[in-house]
PyMOL commands that place a pseudoatom at each C-alpha (Angstrom):
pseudoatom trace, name=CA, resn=UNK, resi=1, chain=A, elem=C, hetatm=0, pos=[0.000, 0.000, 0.000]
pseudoatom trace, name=CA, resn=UNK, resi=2, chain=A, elem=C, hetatm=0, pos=[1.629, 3.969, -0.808]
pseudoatom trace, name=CA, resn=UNK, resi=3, chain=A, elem=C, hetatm=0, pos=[0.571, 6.683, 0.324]
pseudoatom trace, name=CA, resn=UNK, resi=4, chain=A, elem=C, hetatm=0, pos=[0.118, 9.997, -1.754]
pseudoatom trace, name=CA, resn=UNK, resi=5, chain=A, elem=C, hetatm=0, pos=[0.198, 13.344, 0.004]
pseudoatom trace, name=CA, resn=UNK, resi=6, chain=A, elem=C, hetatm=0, pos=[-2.546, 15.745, -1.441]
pseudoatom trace, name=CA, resn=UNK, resi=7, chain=A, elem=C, hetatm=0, pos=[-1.264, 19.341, -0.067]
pseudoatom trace, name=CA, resn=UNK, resi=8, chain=A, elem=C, hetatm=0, pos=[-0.405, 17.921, 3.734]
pseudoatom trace, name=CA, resn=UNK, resi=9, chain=A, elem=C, hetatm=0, pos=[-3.161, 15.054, 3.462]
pseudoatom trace, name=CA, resn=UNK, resi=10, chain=A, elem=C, hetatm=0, pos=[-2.528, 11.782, 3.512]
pseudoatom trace, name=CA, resn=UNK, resi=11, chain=A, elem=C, hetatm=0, pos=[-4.949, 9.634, 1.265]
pseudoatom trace, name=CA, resn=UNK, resi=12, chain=A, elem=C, hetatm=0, pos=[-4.447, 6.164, -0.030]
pseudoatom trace, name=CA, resn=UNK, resi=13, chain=A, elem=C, hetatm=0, pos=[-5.741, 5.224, -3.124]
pseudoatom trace, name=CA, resn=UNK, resi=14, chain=A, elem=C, hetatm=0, pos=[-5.918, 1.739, -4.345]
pseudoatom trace, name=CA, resn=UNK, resi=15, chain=A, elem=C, hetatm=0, pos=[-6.162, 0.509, -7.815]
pseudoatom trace, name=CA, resn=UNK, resi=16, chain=A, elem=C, hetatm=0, pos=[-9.025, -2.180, -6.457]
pseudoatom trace, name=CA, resn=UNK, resi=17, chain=A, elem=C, hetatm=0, pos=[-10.694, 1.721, -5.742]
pseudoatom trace, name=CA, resn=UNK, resi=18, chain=A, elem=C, hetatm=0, pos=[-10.382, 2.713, -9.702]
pseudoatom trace, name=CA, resn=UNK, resi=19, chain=A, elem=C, hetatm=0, pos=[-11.551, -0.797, -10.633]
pseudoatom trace, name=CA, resn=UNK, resi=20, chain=A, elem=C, hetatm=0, pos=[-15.048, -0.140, -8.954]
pseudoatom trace, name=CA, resn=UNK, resi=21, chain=A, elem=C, hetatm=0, pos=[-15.452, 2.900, -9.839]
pseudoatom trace, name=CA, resn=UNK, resi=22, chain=A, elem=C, hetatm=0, pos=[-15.188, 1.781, -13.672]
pseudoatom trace, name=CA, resn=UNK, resi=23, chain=A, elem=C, hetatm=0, pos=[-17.157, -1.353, -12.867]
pseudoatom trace, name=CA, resn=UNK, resi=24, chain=A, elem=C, hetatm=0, pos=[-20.011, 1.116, -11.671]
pseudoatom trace, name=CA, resn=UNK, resi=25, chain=A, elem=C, hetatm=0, pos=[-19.944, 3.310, -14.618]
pseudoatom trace, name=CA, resn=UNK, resi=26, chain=A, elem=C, hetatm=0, pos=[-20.038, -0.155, -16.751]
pseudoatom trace, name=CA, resn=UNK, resi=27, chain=A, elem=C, hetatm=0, pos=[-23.238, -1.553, -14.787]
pseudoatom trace, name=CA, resn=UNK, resi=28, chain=A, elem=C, hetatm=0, pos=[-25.198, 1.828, -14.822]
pseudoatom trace, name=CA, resn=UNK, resi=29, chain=A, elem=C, hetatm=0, pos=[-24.006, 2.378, -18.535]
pseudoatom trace, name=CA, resn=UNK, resi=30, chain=A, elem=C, hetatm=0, pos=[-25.705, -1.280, -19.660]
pseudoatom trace, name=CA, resn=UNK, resi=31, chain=A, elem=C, hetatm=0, pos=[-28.564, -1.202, -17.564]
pseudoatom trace, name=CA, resn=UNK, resi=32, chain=A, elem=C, hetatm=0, pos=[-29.895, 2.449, -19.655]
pseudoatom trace, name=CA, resn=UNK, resi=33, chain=A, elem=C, hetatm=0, pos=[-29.180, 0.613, -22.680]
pseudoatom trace, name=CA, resn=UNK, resi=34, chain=A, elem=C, hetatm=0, pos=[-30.673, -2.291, -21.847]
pseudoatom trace, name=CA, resn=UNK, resi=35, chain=A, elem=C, hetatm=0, pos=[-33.752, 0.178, -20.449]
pseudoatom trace, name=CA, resn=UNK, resi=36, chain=A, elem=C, hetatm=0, pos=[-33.699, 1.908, -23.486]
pseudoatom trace, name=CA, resn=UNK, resi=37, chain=A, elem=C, hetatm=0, pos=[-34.034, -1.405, -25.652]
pseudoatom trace, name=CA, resn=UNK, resi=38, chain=A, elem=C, hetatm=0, pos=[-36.966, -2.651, -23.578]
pseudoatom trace, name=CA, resn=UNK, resi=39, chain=A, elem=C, hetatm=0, pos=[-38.606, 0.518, -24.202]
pseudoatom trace, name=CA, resn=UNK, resi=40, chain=A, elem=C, hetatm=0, pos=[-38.166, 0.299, -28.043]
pseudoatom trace, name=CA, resn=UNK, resi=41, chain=A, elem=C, hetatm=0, pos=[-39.648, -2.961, -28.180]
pseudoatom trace, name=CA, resn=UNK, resi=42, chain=A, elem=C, hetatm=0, pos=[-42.206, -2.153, -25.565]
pseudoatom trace, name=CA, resn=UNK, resi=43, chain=A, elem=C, hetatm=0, pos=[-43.544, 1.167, -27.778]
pseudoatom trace, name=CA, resn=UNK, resi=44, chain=A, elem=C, hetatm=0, pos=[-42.789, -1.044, -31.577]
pseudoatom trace, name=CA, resn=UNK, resi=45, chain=A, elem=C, hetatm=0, pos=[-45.619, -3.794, -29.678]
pseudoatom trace, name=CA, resn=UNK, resi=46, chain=A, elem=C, hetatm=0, pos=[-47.411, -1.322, -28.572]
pseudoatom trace, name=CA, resn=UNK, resi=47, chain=A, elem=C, hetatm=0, pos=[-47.188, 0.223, -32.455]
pseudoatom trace, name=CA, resn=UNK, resi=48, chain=A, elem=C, hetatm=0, pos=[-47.947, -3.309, -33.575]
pseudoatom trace, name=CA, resn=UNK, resi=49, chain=A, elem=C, hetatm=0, pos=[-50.804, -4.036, -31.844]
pseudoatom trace, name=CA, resn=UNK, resi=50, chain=A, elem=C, hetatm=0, pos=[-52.862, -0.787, -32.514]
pseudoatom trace, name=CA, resn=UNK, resi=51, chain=A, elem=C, hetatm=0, pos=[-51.961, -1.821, -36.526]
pseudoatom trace, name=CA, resn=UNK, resi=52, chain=A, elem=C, hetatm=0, pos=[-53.713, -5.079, -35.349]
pseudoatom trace, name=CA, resn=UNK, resi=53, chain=A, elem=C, hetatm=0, pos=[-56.484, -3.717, -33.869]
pseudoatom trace, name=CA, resn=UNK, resi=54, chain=A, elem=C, hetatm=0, pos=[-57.035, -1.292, -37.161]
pseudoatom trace, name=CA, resn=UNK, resi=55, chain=A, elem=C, hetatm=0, pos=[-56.805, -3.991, -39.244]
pseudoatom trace, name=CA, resn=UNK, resi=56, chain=A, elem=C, hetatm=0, pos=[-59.386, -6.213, -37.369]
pseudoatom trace, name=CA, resn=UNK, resi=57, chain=A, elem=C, hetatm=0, pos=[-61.958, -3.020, -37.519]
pseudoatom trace, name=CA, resn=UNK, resi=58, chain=A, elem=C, hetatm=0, pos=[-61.580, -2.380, -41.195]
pseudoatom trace, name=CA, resn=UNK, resi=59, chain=A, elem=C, hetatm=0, pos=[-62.359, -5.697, -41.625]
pseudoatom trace, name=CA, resn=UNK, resi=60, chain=A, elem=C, hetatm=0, pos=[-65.102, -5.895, -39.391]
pseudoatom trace, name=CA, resn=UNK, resi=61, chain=A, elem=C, hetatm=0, pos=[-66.805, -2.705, -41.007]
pseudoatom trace, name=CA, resn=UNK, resi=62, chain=A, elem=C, hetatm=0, pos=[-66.062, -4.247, -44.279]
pseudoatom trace, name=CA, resn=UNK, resi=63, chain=A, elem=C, hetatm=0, pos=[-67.864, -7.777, -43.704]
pseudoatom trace, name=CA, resn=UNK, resi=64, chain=A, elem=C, hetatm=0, pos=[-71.070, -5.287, -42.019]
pseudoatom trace, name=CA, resn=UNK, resi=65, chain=A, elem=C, hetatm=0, pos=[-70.513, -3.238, -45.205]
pseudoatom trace, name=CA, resn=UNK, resi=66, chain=A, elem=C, hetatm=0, pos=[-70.761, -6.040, -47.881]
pseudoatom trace, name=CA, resn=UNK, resi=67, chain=A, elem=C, hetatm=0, pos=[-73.659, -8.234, -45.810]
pseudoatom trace, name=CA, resn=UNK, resi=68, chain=A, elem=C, hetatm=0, pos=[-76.215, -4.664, -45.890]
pseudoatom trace, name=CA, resn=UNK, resi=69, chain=A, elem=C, hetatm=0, pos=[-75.026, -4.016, -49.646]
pseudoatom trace, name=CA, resn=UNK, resi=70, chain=A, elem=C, hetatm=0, pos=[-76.093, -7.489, -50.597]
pseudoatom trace, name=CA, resn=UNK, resi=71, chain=A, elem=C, hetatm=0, pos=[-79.351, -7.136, -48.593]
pseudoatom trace, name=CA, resn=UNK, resi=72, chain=A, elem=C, hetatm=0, pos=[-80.235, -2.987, -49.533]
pseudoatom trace, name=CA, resn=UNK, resi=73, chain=A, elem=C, hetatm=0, pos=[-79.502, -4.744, -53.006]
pseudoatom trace, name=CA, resn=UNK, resi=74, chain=A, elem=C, hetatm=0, pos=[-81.810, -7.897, -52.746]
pseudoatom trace, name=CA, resn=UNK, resi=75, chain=A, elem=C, hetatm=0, pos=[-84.837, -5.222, -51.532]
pseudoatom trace, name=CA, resn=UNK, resi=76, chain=A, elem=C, hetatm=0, pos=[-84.201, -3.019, -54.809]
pseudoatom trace, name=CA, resn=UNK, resi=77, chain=A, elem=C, hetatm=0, pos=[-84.767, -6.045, -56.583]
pseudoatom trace, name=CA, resn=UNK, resi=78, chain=A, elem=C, hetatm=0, pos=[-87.953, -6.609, -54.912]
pseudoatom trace, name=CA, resn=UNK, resi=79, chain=A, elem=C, hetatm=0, pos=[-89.332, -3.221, -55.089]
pseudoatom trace, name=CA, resn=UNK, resi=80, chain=A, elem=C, hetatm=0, pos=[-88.574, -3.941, -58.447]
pseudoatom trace, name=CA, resn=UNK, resi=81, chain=A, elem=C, hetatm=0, pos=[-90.290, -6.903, -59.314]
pseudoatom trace, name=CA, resn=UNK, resi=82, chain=A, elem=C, hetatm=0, pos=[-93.301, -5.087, -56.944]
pseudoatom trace, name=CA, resn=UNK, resi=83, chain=A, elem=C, hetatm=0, pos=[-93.292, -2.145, -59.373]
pseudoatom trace, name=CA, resn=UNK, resi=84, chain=A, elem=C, hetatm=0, pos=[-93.078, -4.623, -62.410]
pseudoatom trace, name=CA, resn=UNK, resi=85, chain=A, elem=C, hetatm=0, pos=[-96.388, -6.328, -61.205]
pseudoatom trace, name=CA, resn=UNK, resi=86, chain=A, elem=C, hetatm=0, pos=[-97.920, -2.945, -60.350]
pseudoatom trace, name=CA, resn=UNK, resi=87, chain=A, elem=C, hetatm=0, pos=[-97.288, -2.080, -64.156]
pseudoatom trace, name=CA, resn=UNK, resi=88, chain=A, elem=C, hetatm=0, pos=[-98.677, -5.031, -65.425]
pseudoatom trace, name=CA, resn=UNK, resi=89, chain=A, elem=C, hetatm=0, pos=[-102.119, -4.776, -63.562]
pseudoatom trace, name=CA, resn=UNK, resi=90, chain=A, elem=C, hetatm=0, pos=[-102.319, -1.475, -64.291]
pseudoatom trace, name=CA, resn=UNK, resi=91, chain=A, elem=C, hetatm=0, pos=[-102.298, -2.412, -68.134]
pseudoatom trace, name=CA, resn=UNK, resi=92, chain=A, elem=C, hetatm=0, pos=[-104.791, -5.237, -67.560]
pseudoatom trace, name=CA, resn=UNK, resi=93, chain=A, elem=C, hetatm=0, pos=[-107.073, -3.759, -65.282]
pseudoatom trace, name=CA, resn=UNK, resi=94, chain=A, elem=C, hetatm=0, pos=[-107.005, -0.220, -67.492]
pseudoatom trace, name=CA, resn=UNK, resi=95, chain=A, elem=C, hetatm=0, pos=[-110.239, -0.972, -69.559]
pseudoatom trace, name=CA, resn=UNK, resi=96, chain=A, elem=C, hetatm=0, pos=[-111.874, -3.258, -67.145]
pseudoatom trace, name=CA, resn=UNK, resi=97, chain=A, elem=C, hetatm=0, pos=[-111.910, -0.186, -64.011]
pseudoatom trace, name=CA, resn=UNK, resi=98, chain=A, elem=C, hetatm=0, pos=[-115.291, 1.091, -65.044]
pseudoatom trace, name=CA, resn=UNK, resi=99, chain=A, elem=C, hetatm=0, pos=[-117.391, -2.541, -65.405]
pseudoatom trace, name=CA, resn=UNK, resi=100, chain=A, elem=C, hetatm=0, pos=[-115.497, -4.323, -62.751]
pseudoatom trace, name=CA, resn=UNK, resi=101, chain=A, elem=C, hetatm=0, pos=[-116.152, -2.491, -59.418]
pseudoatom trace, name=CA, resn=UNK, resi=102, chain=A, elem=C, hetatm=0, pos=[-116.195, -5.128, -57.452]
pseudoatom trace, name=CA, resn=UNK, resi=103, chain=A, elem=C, hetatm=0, pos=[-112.187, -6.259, -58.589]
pseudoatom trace, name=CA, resn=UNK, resi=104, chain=A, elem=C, hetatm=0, pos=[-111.000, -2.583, -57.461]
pseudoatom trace, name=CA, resn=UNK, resi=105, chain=A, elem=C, hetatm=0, pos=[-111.479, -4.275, -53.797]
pseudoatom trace, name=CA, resn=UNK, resi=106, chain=A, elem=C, hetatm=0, pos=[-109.267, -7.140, -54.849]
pseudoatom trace, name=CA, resn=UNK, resi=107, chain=A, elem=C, hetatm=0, pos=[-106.838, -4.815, -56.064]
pseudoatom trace, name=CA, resn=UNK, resi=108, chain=A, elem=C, hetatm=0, pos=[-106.750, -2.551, -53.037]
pseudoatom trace, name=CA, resn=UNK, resi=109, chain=A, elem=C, hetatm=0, pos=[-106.458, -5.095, -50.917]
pseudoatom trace, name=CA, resn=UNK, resi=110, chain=A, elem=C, hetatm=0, pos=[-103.283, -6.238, -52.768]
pseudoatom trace, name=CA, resn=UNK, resi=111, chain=A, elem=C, hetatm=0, pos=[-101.949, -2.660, -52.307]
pseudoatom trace, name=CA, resn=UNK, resi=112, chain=A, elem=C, hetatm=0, pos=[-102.394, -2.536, -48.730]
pseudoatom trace, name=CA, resn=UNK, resi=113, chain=A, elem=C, hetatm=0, pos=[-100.231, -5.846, -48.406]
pseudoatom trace, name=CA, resn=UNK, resi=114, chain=A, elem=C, hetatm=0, pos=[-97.657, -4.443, -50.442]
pseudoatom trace, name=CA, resn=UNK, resi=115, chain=A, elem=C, hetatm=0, pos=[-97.891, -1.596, -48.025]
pseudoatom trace, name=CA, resn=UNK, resi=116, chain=A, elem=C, hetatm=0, pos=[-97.902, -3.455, -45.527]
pseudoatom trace, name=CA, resn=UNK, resi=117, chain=A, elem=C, hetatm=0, pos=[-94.307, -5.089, -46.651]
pseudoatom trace, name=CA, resn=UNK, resi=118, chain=A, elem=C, hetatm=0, pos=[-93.299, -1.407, -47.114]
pseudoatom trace, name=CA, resn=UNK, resi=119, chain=A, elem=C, hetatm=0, pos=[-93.940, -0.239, -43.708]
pseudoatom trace, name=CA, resn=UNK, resi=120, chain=A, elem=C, hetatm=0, pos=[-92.306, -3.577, -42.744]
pseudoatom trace, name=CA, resn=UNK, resi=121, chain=A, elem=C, hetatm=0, pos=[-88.992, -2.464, -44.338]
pseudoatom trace, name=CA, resn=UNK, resi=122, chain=A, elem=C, hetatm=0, pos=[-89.311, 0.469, -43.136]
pseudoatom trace, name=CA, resn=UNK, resi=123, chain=A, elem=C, hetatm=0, pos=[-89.431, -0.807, -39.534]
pseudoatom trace, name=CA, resn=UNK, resi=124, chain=A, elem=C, hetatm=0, pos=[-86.036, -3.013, -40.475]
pseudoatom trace, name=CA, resn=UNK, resi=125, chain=A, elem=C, hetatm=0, pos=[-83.935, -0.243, -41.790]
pseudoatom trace, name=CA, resn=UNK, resi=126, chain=A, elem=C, hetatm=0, pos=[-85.222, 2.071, -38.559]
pseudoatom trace, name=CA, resn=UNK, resi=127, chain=A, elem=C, hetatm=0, pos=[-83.841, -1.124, -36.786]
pseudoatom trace, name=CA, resn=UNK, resi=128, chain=A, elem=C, hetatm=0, pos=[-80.225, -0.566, -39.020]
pseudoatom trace, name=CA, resn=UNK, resi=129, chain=A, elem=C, hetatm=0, pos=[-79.816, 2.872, -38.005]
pseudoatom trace, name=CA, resn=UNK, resi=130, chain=A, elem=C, hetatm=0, pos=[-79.860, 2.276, -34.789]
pseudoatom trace, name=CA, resn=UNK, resi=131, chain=A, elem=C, hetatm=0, pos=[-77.599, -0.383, -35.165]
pseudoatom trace, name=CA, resn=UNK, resi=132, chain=A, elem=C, hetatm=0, pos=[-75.336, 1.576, -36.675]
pseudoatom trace, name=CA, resn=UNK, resi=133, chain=A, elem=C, hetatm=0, pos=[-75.654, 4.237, -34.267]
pseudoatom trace, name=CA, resn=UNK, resi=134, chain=A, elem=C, hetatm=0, pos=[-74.622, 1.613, -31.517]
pseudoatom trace, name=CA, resn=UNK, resi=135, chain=A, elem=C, hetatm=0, pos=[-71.627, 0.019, -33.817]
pseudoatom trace, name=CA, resn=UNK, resi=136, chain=A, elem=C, hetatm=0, pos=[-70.374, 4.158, -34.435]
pseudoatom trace, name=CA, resn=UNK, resi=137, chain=A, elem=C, hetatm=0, pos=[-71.103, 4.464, -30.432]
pseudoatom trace, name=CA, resn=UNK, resi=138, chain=A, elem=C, hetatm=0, pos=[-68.694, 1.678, -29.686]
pseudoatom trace, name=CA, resn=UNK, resi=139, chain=A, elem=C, hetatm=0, pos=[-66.259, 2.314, -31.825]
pseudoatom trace, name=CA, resn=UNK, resi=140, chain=A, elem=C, hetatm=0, pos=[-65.787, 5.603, -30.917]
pseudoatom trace, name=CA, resn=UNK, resi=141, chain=A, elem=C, hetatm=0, pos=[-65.628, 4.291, -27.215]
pseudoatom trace, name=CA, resn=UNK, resi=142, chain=A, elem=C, hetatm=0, pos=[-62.432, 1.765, -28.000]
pseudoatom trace, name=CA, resn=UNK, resi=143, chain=A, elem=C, hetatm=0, pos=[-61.000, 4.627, -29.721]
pseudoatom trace, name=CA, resn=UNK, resi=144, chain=A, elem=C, hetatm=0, pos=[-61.188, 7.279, -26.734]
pseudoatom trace, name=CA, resn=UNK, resi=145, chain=A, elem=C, hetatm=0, pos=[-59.587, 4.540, -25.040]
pseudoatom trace, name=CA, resn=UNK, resi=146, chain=A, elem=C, hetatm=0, pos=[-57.225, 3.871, -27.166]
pseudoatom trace, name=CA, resn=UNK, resi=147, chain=A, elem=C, hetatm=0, pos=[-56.182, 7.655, -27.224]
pseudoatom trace, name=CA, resn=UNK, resi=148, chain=A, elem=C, hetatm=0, pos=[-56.250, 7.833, -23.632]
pseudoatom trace, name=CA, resn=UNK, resi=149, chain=A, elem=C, hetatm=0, pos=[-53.997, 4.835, -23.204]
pseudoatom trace, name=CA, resn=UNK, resi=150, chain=A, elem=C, hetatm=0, pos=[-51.630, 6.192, -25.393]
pseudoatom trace, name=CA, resn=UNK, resi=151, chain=A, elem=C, hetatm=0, pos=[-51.568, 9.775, -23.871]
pseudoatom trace, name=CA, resn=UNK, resi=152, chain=A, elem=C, hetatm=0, pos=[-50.691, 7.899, -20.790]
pseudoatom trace, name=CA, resn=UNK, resi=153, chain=A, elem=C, hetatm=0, pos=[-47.912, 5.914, -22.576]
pseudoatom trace, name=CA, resn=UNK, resi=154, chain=A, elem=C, hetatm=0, pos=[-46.945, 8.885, -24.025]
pseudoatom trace, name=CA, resn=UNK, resi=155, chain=A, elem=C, hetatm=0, pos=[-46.501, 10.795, -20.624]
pseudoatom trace, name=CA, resn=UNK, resi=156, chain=A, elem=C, hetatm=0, pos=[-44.921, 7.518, -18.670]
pseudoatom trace, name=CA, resn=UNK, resi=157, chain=A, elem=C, hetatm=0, pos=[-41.920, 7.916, -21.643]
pseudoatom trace, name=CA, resn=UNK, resi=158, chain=A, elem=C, hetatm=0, pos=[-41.389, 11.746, -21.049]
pseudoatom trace, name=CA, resn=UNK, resi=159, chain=A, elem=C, hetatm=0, pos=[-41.003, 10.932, -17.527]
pseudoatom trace, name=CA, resn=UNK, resi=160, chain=A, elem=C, hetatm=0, pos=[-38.597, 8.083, -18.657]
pseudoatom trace, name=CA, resn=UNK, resi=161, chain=A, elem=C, hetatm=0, pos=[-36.615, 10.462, -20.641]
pseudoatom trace, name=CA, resn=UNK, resi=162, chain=A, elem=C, hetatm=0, pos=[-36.672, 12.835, -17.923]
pseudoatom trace, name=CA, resn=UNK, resi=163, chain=A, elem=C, hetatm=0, pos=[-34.658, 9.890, -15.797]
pseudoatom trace, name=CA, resn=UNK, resi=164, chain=A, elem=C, hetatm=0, pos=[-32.521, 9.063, -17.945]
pseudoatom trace, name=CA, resn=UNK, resi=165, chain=A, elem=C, hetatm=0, pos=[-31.432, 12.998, -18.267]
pseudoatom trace, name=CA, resn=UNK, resi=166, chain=A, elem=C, hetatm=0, pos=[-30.846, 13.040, -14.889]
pseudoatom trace, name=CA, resn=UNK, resi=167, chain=A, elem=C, hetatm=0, pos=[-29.102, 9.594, -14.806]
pseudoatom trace, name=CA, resn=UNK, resi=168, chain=A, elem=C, hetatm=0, pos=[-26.898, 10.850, -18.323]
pseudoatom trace, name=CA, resn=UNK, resi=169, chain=A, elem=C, hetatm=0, pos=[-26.252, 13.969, -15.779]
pseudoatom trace, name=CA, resn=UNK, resi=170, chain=A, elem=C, hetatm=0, pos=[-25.131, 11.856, -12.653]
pseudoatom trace, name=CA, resn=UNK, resi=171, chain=A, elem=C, hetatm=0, pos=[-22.805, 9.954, -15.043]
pseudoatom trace, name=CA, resn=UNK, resi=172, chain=A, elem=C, hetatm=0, pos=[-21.188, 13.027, -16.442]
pseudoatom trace, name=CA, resn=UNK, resi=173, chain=A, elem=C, hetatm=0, pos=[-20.790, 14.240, -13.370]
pseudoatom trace, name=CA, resn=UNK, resi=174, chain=A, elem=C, hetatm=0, pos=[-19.262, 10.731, -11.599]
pseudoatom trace, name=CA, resn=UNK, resi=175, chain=A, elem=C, hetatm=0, pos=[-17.163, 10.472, -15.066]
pseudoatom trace, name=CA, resn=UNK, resi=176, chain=A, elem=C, hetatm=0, pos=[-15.835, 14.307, -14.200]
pseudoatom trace, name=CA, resn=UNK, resi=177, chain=A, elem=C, hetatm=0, pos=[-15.317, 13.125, -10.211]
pseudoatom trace, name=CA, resn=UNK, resi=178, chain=A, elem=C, hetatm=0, pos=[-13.303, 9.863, -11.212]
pseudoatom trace, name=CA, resn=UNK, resi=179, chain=A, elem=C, hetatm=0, pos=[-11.416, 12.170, -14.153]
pseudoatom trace, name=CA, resn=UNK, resi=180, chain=A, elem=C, hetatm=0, pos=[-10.465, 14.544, -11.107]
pseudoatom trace, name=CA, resn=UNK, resi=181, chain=A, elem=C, hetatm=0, pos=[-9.164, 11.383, -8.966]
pseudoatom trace, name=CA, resn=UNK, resi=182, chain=A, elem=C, hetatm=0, pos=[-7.235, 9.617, -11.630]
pseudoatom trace, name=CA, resn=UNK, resi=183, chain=A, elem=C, hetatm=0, pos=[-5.303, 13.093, -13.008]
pseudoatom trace, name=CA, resn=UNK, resi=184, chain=A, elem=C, hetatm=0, pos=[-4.951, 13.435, -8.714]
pseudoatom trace, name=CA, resn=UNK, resi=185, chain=A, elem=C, hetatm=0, pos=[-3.629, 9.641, -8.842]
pseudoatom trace, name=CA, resn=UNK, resi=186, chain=A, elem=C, hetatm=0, pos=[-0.956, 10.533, -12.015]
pseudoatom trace, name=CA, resn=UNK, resi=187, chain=A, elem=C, hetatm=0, pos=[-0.085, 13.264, -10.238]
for i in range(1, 187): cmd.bond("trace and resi %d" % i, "trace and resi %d" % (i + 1))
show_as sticks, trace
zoom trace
């Protein structure tokens, strides 16, 4: 063991000392990066699933989108074989109004039931919108919470990268401090 005199003061410093201190400065120096990779693959998961979760409502709206086409489409067709027999019994019944009275009845009566199926659809696409209104109600929920969740994600990594400033800071400064010790040491 020597001894170094620092202006009248005796100090001893070991090279076991200088060893630690660098061992330190190693540990602290892999366990940010180490932090810092965790974090990356933490937010490029988070990143990933979101994409997921997108992907799983476009498809979702895109199924509901193609199974009301096909059915809007199947009741135009209707209407339009309604309206074809409309036209047709208006061109039969045209010169037999004013002998057959009694036949308008029939003929009413067959207009009321096509009503009838008219006020029916009616009811089911008053039914749709409010499904829809429910399906735009809940998605709009998931994404508030979705936007929430990441504002709180986002704040949790400022305050991460307001650490690691102040643990890039303490290393600087111990870096500085160990600097100081070794020129003191050479000296």
């Amino acid at each position: 063991m020597s001894f170094v005199t620092d202006r009248g003061r005796r100090r001893c410093y070991r090279p076991a000392m200088t060893a630690v201190a660098w061992a330190a400065i190693a540990v602290m120096t892999t366990t940010i990066v180490g932090v810092l990779a965790y974090l990356g693959t933490r937010v490029d998961a988070l990143g990933n699933k979101m994409d997921g979760i997108g992907a799983r409502l476009d498809g979702r709206v895109d199924s509901l989108d193609d199974r009301l086409g096909s059915r809007i489409d199947a009741l135009g067709s209707r209407f339009d074989a309604t309206d074809r027999r409309i036209d047709s019994l208006d061109e039969r019944l045209g010169s037999r109004i004013d002998s057959l009275g009694s036949r308008f009845d029939a003929v009413d009566r067959r207009f009321d039931g096509i009503d009838r199926r008219f006020d029916a659809m009616d009811r089911r696409f008053d039914s749709m919108d409010g499904r829809f209104d429910a399906l735009d109600e809940r998605l709009t929920a998931r994404m508030d919470g979705l936007s929430v969740r990441m504002d709180g994600v986002s704040e949790r990594m400022d305050g991460l990268s307001d650490r690691m400033d102040g643990v890039s800071e303490r290393l600087e400064g111990l870096a500085g401090a160990l600097a100081g010790h070794i020129q003191r040491d050479a000296g």
